[in-house]
C-alpha positions in Angstrom: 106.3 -12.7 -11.7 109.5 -15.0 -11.9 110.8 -17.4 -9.2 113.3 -18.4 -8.6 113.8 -22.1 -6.3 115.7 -22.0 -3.3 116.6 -25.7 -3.1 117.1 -27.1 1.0 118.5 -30.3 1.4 119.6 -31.8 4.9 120.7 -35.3 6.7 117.9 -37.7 6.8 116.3 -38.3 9.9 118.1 -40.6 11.9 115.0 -42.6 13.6 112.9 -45.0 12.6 109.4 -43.7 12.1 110.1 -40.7 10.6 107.1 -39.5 8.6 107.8 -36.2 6.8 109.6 -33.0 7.2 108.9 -29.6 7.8 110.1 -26.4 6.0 109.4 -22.7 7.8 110.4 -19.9 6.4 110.9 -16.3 7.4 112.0 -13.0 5.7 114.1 -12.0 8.5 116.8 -14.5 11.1 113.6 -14.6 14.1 112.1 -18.5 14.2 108.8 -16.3 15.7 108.2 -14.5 12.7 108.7 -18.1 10.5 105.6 -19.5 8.7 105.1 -23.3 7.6 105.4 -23.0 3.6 105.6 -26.9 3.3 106.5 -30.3 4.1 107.7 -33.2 2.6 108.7 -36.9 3.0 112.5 -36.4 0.8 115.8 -35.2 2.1 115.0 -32.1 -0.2 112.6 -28.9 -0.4 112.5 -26.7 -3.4 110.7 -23.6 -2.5 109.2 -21.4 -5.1 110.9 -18.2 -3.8 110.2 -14.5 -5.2 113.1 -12.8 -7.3 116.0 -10.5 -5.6 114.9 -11.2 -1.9 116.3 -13.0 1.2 114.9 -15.6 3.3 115.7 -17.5 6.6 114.8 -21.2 6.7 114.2 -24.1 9.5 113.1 -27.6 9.3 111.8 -29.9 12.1 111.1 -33.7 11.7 107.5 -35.3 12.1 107.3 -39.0 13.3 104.5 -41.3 12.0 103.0 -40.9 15.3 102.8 -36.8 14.3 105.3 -36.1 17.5 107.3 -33.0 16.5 111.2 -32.6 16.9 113.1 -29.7 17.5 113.9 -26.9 14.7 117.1 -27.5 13.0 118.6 -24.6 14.7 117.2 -21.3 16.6 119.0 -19.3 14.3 117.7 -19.4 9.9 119.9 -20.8 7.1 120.5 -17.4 4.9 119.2 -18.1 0.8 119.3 -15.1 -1.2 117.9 -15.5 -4.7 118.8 -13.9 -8.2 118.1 -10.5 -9.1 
């Protein structure tokens, strides 16, 4: 099967100790239904998504400490991929 990358990017963390980000995704706009596909210590995510399909996404920072910010948003950033 082909993927196709949905590429995130977002505003880097704006505190010192930042450690990594988190990307959740979901297959419908619902944060509950979202599962962690992957994290990252860039400004960037490229996520290895399936052909012809829609997905929801959040992020939430991670200090070095491992204290855990708030989502992004309650509601999903829409990415629809090729057909």
């Amino acid at each position: 099967s082909m993927y196709w990358p949905v590429c995130l990017e977002w505003a880097p963390a704006a505190y010192r100790n930042h450690a990594y980000t988190e990307v959740w995704r979901a297959p419908v706009d619902n944060l509950a239904a979202a599962a962690l596909v992957g994290t990252t210590p860039a400004d960037i995510y490229a996520d290895p998504a399936q052909r012809d399909s829609t997905y929801y996404y959040w992020i939430r920072f991670v200090s070095l400490a491992g204290v855990r910010g708030p989502f992004n948003s309650q509601s999903g950033t829409m990415a629809r991929t090729a057909k």
